[in-house]
SEBADO-132615 format. One record per residue: z negated, x, y of N, C-alpha, C, CB in turn. Coordinates in pm, whole numbers, plus 50000, padded with zeros to 5 digits. Glycine has a CB too. Layout:
BEGIN
ZXYZXYZXYZXY ...
This chain:
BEGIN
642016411549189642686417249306644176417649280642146431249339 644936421249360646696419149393646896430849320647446419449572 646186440149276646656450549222646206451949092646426460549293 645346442249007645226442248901643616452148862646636446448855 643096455148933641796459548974640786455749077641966469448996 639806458349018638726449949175638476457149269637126444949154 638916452149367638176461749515636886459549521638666457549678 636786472649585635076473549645635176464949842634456498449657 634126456449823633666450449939633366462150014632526440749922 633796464650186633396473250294633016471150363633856478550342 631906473650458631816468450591630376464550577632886456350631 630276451650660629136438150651628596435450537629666424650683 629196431650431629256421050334627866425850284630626420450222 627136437550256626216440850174624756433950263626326458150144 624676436950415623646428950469623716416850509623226433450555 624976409150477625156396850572623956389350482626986388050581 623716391250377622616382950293621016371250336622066395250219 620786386450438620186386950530619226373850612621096392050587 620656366350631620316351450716621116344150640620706349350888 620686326650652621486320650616622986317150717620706311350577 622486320350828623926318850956625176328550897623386327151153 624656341250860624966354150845626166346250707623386367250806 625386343550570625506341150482627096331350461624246337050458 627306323050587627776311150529629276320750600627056292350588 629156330550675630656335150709631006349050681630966333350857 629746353350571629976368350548631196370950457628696375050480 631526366550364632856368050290634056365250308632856363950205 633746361350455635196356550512635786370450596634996341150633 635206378150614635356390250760635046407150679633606386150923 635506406850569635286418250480636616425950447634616413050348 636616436550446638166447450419638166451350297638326462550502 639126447450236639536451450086640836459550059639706438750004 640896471050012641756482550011642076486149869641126494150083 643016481349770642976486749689643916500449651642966477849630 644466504149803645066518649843644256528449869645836518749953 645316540549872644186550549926644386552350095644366567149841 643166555250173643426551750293643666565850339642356543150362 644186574550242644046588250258645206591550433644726596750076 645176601450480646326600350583646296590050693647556597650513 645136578350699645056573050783644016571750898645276566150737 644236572851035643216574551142642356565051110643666573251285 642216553051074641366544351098640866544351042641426535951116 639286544351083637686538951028637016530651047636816544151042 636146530950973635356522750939633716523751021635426524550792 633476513451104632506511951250631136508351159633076496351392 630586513751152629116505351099628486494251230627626519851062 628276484551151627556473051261626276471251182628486455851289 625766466951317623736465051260624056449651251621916470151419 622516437551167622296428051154622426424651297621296426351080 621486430151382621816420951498622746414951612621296423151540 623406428151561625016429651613625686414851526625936448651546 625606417751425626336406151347626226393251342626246407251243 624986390851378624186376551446624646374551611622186378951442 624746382951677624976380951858626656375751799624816401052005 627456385651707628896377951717629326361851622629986390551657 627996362051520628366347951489628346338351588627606343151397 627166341851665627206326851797628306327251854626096326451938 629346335251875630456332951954630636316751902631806344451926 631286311952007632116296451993632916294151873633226294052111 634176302251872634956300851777634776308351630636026303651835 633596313051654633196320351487632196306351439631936340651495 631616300851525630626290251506631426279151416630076284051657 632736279751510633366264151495634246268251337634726258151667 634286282651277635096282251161634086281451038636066295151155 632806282551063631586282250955632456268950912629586280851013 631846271150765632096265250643633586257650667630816255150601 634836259550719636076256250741637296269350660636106254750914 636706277450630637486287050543637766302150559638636282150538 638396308050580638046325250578639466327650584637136333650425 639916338750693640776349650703641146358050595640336357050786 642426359850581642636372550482643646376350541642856371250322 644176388550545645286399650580645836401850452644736414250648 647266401850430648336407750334648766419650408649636397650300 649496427550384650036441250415650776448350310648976449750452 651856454350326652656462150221651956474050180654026466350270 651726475250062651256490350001652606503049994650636487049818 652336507550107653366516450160653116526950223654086511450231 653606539550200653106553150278653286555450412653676564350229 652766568250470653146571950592654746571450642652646584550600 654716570750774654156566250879653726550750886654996569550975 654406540250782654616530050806652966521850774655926526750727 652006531150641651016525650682650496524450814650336529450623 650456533450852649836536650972649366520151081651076548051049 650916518351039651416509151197650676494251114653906507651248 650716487750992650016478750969648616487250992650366472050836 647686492050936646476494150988646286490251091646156504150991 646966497651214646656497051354646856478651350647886508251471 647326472651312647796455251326646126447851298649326448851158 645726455851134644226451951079643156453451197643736462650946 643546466451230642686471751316642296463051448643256484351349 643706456251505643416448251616643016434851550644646447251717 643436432751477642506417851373641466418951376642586415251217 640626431351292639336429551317638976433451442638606435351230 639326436851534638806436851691638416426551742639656440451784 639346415651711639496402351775638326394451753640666395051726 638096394751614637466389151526635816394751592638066393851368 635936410151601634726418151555633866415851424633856416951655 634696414351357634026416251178635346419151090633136398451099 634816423550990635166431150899636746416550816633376436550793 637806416950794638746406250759639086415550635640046401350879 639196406550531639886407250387641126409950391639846395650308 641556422050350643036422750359642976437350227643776426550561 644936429150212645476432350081645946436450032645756429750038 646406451750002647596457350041648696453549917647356473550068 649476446149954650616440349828651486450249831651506425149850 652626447749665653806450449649654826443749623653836456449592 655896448649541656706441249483656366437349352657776446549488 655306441649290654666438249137653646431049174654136450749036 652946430149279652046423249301651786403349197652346424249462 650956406449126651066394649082650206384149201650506395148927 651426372049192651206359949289649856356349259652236346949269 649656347249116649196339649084647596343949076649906335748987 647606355949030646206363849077645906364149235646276380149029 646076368149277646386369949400645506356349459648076371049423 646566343049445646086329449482645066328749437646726318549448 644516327549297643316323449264642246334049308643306320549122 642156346649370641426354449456641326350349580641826365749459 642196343149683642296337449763641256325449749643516335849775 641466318549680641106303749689639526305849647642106292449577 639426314449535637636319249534637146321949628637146330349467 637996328149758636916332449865637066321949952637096347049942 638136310549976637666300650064638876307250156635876300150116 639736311350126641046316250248641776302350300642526327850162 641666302650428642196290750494643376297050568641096282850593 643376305350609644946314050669644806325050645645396314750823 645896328750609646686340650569647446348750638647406337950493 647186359650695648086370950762649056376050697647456381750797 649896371650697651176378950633651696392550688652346369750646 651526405150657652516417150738653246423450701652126426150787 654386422450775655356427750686656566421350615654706431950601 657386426950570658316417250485657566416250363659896422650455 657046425650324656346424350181655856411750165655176433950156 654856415550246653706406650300654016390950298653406410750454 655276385350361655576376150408655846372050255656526376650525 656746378650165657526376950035656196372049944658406392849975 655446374949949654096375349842653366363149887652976390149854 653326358650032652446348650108653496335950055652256351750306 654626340650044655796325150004655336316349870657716331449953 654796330049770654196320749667652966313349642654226325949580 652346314249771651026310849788650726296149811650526318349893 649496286749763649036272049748649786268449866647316268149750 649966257349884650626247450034649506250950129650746226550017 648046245350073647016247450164646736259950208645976242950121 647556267150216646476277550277647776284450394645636291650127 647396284750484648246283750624648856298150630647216280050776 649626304450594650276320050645651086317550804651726326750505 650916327850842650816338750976651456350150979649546343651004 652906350050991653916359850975653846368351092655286353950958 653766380851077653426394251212653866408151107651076395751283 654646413351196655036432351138656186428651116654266441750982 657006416051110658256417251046659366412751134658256409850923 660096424151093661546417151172662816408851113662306428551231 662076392651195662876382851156663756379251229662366373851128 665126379851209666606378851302667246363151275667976392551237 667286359551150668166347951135667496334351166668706347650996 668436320151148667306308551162667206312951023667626290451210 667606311250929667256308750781666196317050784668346312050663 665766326850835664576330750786663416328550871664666343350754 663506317350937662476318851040662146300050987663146324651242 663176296650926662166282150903661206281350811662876270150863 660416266150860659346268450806658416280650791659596265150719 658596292050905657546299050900657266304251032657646308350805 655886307151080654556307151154654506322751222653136303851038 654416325551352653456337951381654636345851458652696346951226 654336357451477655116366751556655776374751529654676371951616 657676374551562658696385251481658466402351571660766377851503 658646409351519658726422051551659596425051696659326428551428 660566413751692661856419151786661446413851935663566411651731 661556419552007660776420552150661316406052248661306437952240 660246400452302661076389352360661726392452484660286377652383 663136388852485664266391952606663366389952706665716381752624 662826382952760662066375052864661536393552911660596359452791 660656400752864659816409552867660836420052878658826409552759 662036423752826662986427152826663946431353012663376416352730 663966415452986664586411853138663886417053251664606396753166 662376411653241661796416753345662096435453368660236412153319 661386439753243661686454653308663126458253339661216465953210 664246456053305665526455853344665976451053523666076445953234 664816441953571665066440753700664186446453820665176428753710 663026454753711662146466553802662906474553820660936473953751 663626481853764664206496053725665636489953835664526500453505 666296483553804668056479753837668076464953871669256482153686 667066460854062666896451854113668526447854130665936453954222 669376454454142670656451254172671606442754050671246464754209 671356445953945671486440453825671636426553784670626444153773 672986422053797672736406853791673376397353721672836402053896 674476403053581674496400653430674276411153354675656395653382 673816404753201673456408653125674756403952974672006404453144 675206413252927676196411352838675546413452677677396421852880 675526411652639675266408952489676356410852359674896394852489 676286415852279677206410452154676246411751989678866422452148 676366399951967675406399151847676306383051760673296396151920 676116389051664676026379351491675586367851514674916384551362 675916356251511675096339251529674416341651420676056322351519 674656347351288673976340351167672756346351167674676341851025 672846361051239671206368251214670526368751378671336388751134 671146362951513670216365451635670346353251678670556376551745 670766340751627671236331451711669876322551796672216321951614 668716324951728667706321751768667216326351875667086322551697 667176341351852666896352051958667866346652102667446369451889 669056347152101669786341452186669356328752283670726338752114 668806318552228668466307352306667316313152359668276293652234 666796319052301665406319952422665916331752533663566326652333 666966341752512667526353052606668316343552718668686365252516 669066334052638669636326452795668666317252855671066316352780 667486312852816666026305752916665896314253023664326305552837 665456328152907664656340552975665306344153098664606353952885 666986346953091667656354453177667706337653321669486362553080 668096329453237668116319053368667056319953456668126304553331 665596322053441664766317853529664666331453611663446311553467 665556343653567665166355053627666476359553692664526365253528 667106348853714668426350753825669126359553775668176355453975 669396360953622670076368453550671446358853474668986375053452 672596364953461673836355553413673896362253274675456356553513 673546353553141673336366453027675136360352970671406364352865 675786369552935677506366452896677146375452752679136375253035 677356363852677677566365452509678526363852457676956358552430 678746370752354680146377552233679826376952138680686391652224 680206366652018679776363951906680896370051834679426350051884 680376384851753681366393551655680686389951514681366412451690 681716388451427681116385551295681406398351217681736372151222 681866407951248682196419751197681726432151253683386420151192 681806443851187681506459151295682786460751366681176476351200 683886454051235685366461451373685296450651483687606461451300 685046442851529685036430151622684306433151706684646417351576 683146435551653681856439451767682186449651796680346440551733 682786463451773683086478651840684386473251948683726493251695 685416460451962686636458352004685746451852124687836449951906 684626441152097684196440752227683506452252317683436431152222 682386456452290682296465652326683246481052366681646464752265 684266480652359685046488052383685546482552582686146486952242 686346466852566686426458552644685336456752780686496449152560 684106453452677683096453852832682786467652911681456448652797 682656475552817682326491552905683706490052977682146509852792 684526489552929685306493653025685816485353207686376495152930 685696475253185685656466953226684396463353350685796461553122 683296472053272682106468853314681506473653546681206479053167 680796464653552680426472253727679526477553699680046464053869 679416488353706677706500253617676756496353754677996527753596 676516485053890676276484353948675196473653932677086485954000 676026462153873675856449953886675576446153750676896443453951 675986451553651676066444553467675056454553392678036446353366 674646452353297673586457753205674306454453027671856447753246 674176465252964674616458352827672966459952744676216468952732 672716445952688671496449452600672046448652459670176439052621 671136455452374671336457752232670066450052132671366474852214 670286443052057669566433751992669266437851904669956423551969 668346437751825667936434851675669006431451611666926424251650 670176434951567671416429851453672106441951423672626418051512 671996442951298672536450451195674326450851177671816444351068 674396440151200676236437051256676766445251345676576422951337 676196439851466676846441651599676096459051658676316425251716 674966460451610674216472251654674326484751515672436466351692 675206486651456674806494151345675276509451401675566488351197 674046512151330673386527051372674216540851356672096529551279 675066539051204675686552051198676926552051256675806556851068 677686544651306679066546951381678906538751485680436543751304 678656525151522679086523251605678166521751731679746515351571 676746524451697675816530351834676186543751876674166531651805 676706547851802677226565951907678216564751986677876580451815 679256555251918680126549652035680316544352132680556545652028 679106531752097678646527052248677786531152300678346515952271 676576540552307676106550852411676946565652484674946555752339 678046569352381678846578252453679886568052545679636588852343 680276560852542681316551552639680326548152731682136536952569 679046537352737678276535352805677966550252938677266530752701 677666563652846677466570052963678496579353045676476576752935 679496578252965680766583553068681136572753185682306585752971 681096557653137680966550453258679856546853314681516540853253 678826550553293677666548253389676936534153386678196550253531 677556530853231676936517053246675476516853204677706506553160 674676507753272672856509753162673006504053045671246500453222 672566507352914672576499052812670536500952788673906505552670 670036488352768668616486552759668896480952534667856469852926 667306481552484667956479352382666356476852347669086490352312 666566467452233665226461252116664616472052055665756451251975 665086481452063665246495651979664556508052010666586500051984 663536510651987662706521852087663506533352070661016525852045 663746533551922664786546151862665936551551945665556541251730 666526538051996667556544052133667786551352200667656541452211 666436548352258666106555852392666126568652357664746552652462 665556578052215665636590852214667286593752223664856596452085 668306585452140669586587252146670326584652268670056580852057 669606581752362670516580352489670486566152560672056583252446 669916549052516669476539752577668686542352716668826533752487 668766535952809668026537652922666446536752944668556529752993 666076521052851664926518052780665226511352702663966513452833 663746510952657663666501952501661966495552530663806515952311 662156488552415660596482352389659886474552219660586468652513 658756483852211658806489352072656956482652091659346511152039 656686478951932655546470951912654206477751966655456468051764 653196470252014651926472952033651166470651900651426465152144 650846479151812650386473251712649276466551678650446478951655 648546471051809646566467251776646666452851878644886484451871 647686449951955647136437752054648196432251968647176437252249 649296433651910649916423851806649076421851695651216428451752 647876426251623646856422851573646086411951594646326430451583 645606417951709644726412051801645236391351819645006423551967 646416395951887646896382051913646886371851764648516383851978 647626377351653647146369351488646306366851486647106374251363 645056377351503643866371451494643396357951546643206379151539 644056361351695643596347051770643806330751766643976348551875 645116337351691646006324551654645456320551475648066329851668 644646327451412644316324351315642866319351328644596333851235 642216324551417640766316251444640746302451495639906323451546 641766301651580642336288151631642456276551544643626289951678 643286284351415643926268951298642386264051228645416275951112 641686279451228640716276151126639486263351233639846294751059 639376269651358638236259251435639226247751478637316266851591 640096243151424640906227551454642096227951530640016216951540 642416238651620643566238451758644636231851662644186256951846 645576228051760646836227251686647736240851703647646214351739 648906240551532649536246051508650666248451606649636242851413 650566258751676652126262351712653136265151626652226273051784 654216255551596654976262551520656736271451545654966252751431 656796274451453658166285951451657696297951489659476282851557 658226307751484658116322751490658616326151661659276330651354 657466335951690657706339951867658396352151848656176343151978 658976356951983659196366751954658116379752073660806365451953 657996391352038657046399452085656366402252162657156404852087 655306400952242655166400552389653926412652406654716383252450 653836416552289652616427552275653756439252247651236424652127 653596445952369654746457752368654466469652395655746456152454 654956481652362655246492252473656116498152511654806500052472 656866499852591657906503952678658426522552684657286498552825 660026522052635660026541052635661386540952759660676551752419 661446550552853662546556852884662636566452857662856557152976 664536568152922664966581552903665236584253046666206583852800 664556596253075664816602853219666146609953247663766613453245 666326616253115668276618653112669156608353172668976618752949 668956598653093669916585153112669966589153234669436568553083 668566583653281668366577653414668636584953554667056573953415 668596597653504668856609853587670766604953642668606627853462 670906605153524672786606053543673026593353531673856615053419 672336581853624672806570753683672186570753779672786559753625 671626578753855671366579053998670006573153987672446570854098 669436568253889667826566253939666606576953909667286553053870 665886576554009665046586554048663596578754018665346591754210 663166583453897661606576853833660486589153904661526576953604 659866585553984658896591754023657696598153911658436582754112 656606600453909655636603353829654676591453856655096617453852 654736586553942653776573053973654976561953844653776566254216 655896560653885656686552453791656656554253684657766551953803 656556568253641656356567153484654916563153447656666581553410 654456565353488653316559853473652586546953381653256558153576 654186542553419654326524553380655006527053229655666512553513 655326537653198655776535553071654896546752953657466537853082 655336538052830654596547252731654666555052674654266545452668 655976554552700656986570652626657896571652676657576572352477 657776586352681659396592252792659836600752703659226602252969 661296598352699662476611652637662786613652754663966609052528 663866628452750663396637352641661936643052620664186648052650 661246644452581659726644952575659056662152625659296640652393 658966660052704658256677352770658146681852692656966681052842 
């Protein structure tokens, strides 16, 4: 095991014996923990034989017999942050409905063990979660396909050559709720880093084109550069007609000085600022949009049953579309919009929080 001890098999694995149908995909769909799962909601479902036989006939469990086996990586890491990979496992094995091998790595994690545990069980793709996750899957055989999900990937350099879904919410999903809320709304201003969003960017000006949105970008390579634009657009800004969004970048968005600046300027002029950032929204963003963790599961899963029954590979890294959505009724209060209780409705978290 990744941790230098053997896990105990959970789940299935003890009756799949049972049948030979059972037999040929039971070690592929098994949970291996060599953490303590202490502090965490999620359990463990007992399934009967026959249960386990009605889900092998599925199509695509059929079509991965004897083609190779699922495994999940995950960072061995405490609360809250376990939490949120679990809930990821959790929608994996949903997808699946059986029990998936997963790993909880570190930074000691030895590789090479690791691989040759892999390759004994027949692992044909690999769930990577996490940065950990992703770091540990890099040293892994050519053959065996990783599936990057939990992590937030900003730059190209870190997105080549690798597979699956970044953390950071896709503009597209973004945009839309930006033109429920503020139909009047009709650019979108930006300022972000080429070297760490530039990716993110091409798909925000697709997104915003097909949604009759004008997205106007500011490439700051610094915090003093990026606070000089932002200084410029608020002021400048029609709190009517313009929207400022806030990206995933550590540059242009950094947290201890110069987001207080641009949400206090933003709300003396009344401009909306929407943001990648759920965290925002408690600080004063209008909305935000922050991971679904069990249907971002869910979706890996799908995309990993796929490689294993033949589909072709989608490649490069997506960005989020398994979301949930927070406002702030403050903001929104003191820009003149009036969110009903039917409207909130639509969202998953409201500040300030009753």
């Amino acid at each position: 095991m990744c941790t230098g001890q053997a896990a105990q098999a959970k789940g299935i694995a003890g009756a799949s014996a049972a049948s030979a149908g059972v037999s040929a995909s039971a070690g592929l769909f098994e949970r291996y923990d060599g953490g303590s799962s202490a502090g965490s909601s999620y359990q463990l479902r007992p399934i009967t034989l026959a249960q386990l036989e009605d889900q092998l006939r599925r199509p695509e469990l059929q079509a991965s017999v004897g083609k190779g086996s699922i495994a999940v990586l995950y960072p061995n890491v405490s609360e809250p942050f376990r939490s949120a990979f679990i809930s990821m496992i959790q929608g994996i094995e949903e997808r699946t409905r059986l029990r998936v091998r997963s790993y909880p790595v570190e930074v000691k994690t030895d590789a090479a063990e690791l691989n040759g545990q892999l390759k004994r069980n027949n692992t044909r793709v690999v769930i990577a979660l996490g940065r950990q996750g992703l770091n540990v899957a890099a040293a892994l055989d050519r053959d065996i396909v990783v599936l990057v999900g939990g992590a937030l990937l900003l730059s190209d350099a870190e997105i080549v050559n690798v597979n699956g879904i970044s953390l950071t919410p896709d503009p597209a999903m973004l945009f839309t709720r930006l033109r429920a809320l503020l139909p009047e709304v009709r650019r979108v201003m930006v300022v972000y880093d080429p070297k760490k969003t530039e990716w993110l960017l091409r798909l925000a000006r697709d997104a915003a084109r097909h949604q009759g949105l004008e997205l106007v970008s500011y490439e700051a390579r610094d915090l003093g550069q990026a606070a000089q634009f932002y200084t410029t657009l608020i002021n400048g800004a029609d709190n009517k007609r313009d929207a400022i969004w806030l990206p995933h970048d550590t540059t242009t968005v950094e947290e201890s000085t110069l987001l207080p600046l641009i949400l206090k300027e933003s709300w003396n002029h009344g401009v909306p600022i929407f943001s990648s950032n759920v965290l925002h929204v408690k600080k004063g963003a209008l909305f935000a949009m922050s991971p679904n963790n069990v249907e971002l599961g869910r979706s890996l899963a799908s995309s990993a049953l796929g490689l294993i029954s033949g589909e072709m590979r989608r490649k490069g890294v997506q960005p989020l579309r398994e979301l949930h959505t927070a406002i702030n009724l403050r903001t929104a209060s003191h820009m003149g919009l009036i969110i009903g209780h039917q409207q909130q409705r639509t969202f998953d978290f409201i500040y300030p929080e009753p």
